[in-house]
C-alpha positions in Angstrom: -20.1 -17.8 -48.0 -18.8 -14.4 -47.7 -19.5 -12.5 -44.1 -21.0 -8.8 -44.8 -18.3 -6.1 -44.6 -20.8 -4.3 -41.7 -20.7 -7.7 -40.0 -16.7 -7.8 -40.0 -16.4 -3.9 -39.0 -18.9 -4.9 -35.5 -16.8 -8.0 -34.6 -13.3 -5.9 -35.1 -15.0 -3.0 -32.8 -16.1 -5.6 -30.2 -12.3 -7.3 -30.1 -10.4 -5.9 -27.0 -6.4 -6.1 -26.6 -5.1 -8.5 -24.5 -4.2 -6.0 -21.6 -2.5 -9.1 -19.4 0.1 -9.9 -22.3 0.6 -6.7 -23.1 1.6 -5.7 -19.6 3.8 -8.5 -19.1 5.3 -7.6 -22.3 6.2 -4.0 -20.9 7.8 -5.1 -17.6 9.8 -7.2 -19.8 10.7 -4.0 -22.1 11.7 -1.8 -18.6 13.3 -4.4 -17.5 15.5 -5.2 -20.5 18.8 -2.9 -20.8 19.6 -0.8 -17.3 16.9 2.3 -17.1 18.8 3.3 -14.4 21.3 4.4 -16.4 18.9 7.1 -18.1 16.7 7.7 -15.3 19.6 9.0 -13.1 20.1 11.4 -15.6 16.5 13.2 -15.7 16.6 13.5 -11.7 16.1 17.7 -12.3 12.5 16.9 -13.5 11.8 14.8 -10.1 13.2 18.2 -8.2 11.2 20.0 -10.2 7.9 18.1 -9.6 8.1 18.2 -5.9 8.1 21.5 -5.6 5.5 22.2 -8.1 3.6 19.6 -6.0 4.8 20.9 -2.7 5.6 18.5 -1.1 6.9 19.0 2.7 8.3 17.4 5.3 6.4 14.3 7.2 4.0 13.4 4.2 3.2 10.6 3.4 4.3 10.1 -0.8 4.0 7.4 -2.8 6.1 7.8 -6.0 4.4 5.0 -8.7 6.0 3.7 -11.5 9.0 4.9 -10.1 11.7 3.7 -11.9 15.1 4.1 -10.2 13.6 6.4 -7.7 14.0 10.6 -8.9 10.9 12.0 -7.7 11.1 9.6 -4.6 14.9 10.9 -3.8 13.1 14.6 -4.6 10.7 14.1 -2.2 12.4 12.4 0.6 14.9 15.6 0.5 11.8 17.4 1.8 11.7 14.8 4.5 8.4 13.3 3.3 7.8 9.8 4.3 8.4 8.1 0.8 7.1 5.1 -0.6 9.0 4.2 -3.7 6.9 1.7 -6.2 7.6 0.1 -9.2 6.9 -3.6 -10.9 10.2 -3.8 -12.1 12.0 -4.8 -9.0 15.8 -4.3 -10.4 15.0 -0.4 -10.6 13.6 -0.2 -6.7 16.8 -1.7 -6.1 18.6 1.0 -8.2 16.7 3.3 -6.3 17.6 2.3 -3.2 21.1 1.8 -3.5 20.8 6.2 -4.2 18.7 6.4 -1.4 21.4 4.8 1.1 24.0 6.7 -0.5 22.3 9.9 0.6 21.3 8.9 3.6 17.6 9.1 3.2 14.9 6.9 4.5 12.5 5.3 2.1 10.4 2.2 1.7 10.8 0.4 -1.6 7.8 -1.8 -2.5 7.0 -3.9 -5.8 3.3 -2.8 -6.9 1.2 -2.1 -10.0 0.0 1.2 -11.1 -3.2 0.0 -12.1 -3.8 -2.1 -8.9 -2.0 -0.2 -5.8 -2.2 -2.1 -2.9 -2.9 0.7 -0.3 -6.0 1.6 1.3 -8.1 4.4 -0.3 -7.0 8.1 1.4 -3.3 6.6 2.5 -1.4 9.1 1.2 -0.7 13.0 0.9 0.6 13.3 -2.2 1.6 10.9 -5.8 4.0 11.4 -7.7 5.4 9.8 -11.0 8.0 10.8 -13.6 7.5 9.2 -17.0 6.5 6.2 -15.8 2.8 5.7 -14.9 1.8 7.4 -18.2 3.4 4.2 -19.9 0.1 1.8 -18.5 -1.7 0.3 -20.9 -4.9 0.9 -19.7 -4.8 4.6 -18.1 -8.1 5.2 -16.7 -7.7 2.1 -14.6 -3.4 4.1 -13.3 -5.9 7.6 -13.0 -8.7 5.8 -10.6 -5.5 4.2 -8.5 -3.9 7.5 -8.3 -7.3 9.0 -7.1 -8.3 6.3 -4.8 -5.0 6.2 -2.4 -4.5 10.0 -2.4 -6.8 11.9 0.5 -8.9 14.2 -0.3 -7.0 17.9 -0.3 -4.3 15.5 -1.5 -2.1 16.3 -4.5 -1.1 14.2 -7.9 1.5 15.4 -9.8 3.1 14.0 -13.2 5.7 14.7 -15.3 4.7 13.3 -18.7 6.2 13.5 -22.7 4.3 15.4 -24.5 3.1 14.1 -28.4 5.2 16.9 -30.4 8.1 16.7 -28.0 11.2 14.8 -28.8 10.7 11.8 -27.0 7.2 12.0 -28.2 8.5 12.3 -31.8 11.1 9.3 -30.6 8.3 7.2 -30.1 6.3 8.0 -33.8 10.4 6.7 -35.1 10.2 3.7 -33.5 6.4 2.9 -34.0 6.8 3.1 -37.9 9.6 0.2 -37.7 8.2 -1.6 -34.8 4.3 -1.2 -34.7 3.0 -0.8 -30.8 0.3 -3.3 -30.0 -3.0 -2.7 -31.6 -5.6 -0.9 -29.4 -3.4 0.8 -26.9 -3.2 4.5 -27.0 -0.1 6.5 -26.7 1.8 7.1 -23.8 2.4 10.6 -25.0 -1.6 10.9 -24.4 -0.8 11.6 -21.0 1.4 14.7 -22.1 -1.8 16.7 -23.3 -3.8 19.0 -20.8 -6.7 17.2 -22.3 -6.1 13.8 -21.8 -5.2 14.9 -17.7 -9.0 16.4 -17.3 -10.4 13.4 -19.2 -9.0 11.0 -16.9 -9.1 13.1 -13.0 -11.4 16.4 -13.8 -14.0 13.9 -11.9 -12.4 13.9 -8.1 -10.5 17.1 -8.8 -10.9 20.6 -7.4 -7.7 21.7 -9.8 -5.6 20.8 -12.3 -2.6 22.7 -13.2 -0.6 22.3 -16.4 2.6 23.7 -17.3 4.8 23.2 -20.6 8.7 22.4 -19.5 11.8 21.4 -21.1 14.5 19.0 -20.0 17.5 18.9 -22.3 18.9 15.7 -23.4 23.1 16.4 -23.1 25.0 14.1 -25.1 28.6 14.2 -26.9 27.0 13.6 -30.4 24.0 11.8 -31.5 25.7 8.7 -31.9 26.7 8.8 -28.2 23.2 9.1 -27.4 22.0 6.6 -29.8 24.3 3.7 -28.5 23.2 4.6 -24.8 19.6 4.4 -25.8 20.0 1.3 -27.9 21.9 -0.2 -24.7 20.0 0.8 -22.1 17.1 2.8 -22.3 13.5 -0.1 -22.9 11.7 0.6 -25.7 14.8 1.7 -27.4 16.6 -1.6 -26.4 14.0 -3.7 -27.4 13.0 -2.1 -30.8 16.4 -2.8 -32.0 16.2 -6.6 -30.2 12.9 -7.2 -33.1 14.7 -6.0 -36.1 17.4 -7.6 -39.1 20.2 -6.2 -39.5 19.0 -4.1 -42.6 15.7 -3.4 -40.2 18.1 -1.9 -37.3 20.2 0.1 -40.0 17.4 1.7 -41.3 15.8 2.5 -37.5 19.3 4.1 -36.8 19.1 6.4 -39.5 15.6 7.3 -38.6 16.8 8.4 -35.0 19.9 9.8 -36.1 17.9 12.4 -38.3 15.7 13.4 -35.7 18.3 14.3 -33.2 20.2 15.7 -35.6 17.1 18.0 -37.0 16.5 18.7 -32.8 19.6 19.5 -31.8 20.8 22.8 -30.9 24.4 22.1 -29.5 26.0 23.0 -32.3 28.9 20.4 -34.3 30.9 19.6 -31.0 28.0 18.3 -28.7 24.8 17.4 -28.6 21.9 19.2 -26.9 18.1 18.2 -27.8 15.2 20.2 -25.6 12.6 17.5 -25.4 9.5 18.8 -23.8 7.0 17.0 -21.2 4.1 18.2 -19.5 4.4 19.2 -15.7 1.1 18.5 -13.7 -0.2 19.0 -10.4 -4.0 17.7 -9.3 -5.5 19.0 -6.2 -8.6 16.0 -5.4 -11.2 17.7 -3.7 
């Protein structure tokens, strides 16, 4: 007996990812390689975000999704009392070895975005760098932001944006390795509109500005091999495919940096643009 095509279409609507597996499956991506390695590297767009966000001295910050710790170092320079999250726990510990090396006090504690174990109104200001736009389920990461900041409080991201290069990166490696079905793109969170959909309701303003940070390589297969070694989703992608399969996602990368890049024959250097944003809760 054949089920009516309407019939199929409602069941297929009604099916919801499996947001558990899929999350395990990410902290097993930013786990896998050494992030650190390209995190350390992007530590102007933490410097950047602080200030945009103001932050200043005694604070209290939470820096989620953290990674190895660039807007937490950025803010503890401003002598803010930091507190550095991640689930990862091998990048805290990156961070934190930085954070000793610079003398700078900061509490480094294992948490999820999208369940912060802090008490609503804890803190003065959130922060993340590419990290807390990579949750699977963002409104639940935007109500956890809300919730711990005070009111007056500030949130500010730095996300990818969709027609950026890491954005574009992303499109690559989805058409050779498919994302999971039903979770939107990270590079969501690098649109103005995505940002009002998800704090416009506790927010008295939201302030988004277009920057650039410029990936600086020797060529692009200098930045290829440290992406394939160490960088995630990059890591990982390569980790699922053949041999022919990994050839062929080589090639695919390869073009686009080459198309991006405006170093010239001798280096590489590939503007890749994000979305800096601040959110004043009311």
């Amino acid at each position: 007996m054949s089920v009516p095509s309407e019939n199929v279409k409602a069941v297929a609507a009604t099916i919801q990812p499996d947001f558990a597996a899929i999350k395990t499956k990410q902290q097993a991506t930013w786990s896998s390689g050494d992030y650190a390695v390209i995190g350390s590297r992007l530590q102007i767009v933490g410097e950047h975000l602080a200030e945009a966000a103001d932050v200043r001295a005694n604070e209290r910050v939470l820096d989620v999704a953290a990674g190895n710790g660039n807007a937490t170092l950025a803010a503890a320079r401003r002598f803010a009392r930091v507190t550095s999250t991640d689930y990862v726990d091998t990048l805290l510990q990156k961070g934190a070895v930085r954070a000793a090396a610079d003398g700078l006090d900061v509490a480094f504690e294992v948490a999820d975005a999208e369940a912060l174990p802090y008490e609503n109104d804890s803190f003065d200001v959130v922060l993340s760098t590419f990290g807390v736009m990579f949750t699977p389920e963002p409104s639940k990461a935007a109500s956890e932001m809300k919730r711990v900041v005070r009111s007056g409080g500030r949130i500010g991201l730095a996300n990818w944006t969709p027609d950026g290069f890491i954005g574009q990166l992303f499109k690559v490696i989805g058409k050779h390795v498919p994302p999971p079905a039903g979770i939107e793109s990270p590079a969501r969170w690098g649109t103005e509109a995505r940002i009002t959909q998800l704090f416009e309701d506790q927010a008295s303003q939201i302030r988004c500005e277009p920057r650039i940070y410029n990936f600086r390589y020797a060529s692009p297969a200098h930045w290829l091999d440290i992406f394939r070694r160490y960088y995630g989703p990059t890591h990982k992608a390569f980790g699922t495919l053949d041999t022919d399969g990994q050839a062929n996602l080589a090639r695919d990368i390869t073009q686009l940096l080459e198309t991006m890049n405006i170093g010239g024959d001798g280096s590489l250097v590939v503007p890749s643009e994000y979305l800096e944003i601040v959110i004043t809760k009311r």
